[in-house]
C-alpha positions in Angstrom: -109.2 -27.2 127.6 -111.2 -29.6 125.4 -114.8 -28.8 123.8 -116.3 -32.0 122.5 -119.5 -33.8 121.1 -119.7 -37.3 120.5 -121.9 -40.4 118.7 -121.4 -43.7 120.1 -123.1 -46.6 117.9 -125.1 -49.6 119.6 -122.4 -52.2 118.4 -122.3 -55.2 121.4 -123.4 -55.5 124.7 -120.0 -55.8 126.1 -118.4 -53.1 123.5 -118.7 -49.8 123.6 -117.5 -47.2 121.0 -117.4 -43.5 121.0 -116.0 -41.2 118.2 -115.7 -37.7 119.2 -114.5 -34.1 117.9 -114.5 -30.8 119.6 -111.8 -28.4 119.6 -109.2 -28.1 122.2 -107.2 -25.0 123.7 -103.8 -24.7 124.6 -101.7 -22.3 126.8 -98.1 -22.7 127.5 -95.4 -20.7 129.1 -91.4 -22.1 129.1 -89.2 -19.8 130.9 -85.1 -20.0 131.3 -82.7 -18.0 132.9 -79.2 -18.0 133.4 -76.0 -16.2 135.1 -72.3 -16.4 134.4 -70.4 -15.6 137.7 -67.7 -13.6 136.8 -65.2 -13.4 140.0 -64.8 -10.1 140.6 -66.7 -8.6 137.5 -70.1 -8.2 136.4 -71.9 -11.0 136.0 -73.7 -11.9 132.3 -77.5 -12.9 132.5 -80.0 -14.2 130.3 -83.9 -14.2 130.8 -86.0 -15.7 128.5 -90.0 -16.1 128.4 -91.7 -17.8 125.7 -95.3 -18.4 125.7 -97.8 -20.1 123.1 -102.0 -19.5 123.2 -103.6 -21.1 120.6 -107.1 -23.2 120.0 -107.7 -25.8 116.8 -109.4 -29.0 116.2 -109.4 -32.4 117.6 -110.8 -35.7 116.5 -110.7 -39.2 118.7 -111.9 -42.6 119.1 -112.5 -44.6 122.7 -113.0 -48.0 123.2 -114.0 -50.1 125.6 -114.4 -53.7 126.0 -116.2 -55.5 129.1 -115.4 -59.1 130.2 -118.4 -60.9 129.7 -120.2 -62.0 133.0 -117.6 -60.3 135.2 -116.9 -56.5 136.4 -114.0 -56.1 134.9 -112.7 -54.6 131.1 -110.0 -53.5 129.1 -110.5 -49.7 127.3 -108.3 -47.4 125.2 -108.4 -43.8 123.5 -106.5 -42.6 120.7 -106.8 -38.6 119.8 -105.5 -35.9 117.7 -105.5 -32.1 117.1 -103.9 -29.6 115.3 -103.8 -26.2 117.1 -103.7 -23.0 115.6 -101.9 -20.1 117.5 -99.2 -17.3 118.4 -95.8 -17.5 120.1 -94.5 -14.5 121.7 -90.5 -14.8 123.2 -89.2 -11.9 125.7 -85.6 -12.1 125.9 -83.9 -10.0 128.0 -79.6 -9.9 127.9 -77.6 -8.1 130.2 -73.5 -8.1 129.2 -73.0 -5.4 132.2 -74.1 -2.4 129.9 -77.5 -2.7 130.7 -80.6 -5.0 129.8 -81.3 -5.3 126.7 -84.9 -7.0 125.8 -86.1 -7.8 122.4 -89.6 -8.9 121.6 -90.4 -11.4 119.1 -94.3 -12.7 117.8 -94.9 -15.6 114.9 -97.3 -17.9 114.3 -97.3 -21.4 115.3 -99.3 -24.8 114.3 -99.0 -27.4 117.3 -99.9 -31.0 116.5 -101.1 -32.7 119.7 -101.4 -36.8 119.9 -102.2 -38.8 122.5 -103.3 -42.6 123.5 -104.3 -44.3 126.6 -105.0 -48.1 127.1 -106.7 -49.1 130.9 -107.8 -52.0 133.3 -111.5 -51.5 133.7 -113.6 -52.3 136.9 -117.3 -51.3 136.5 -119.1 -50.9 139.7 -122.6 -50.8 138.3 -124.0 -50.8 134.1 -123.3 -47.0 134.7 -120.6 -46.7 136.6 -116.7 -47.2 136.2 -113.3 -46.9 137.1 -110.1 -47.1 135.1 -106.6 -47.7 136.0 -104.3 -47.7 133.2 -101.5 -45.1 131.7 -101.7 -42.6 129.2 -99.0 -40.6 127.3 -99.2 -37.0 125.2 -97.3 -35.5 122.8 -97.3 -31.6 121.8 -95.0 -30.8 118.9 -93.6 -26.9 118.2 -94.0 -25.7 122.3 -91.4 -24.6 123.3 -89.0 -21.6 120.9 -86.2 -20.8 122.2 -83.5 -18.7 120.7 -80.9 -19.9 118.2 -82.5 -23.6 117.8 -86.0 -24.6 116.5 -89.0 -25.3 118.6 -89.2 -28.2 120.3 -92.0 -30.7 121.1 -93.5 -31.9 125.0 -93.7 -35.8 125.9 -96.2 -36.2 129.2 -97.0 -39.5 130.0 -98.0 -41.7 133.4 -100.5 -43.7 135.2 -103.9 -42.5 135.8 -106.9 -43.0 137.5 -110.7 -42.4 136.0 -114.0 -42.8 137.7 -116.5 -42.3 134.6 -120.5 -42.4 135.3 -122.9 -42.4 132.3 -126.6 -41.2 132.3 
């Protein structure tokens, strides 16, 4: 979840800028499980439950650049945060002699980047809607055991309707 204020300069009449910061929250939960199948025998599992909470801040910069004399535009964000937070794992082995669960708490820093570039088609002076693709990257998510954590690449197509007052 992203808490934001922005300023965006009078520049151009086709140009708009807007540099923002806020802060942004983050919640994430990775879960894994696994079970040998032992013919015959008991069979060996592993549960484990990792989950991350954490809020920091975040600074970014849109653009966005209208065609003159026609409804269409090119636009683009670029943004960044550093997030602040604990990681609690829950691993729970069972070798036939009963579960065992350990517990384990730290604290994390998640660096989150992301970028987005679009085809722009503005409907009125106010209104707009993008088509373009987008991608994000969260380092430090995901910890599980016996390796170090590991980052999250989303990325894909998207579609914006943005109207301005």
């Amino acid at each position: 979840m992203d808490v934001e204020v922005g300023y965006a300069p009078e520049l151009d009449d086709n140009l708009d800028v807007r540099i923002f910061g806020g802060a942004r929250g983050m919640y994430a939960d990775n879960s894994f499980s696994a079970t040998e199948d032992k013919a015959g025998a008991f069979d060996n599992s592993a549960a484990i439950d990792s989950k991350f909470f954490g809020i920091g801040p975040r600074l970014g910069l849109d653009l966005a650049k209208r065609f003159s004399d026609t409804p269409f535009g090119v636009s683009g964000s670029v943004a960044g945060a550093v997030i602040f937070g604990t990681a609690k794992q829950t691993t729970t082995i069972d070798t036939g002699g009963g579960p065992a669960t350990t517990e384990s708490e730290v604290s994390e820093t998640v660096v989150n980047l992301e970028t987005s570039i679009g085809l722009d088609y503005h409907i009125a002076n106010n209104a707009t809607v993008t088509i373009g693709y987008r991608g994000e990257h969260f380092s430090d998510v995901s910890n599980f055991p016996g390796g170090d954590a590991e980052g999250i690449w989303s990325h894909g197509p998207f579609l914006k309707a943005k109207i301005s007052f």
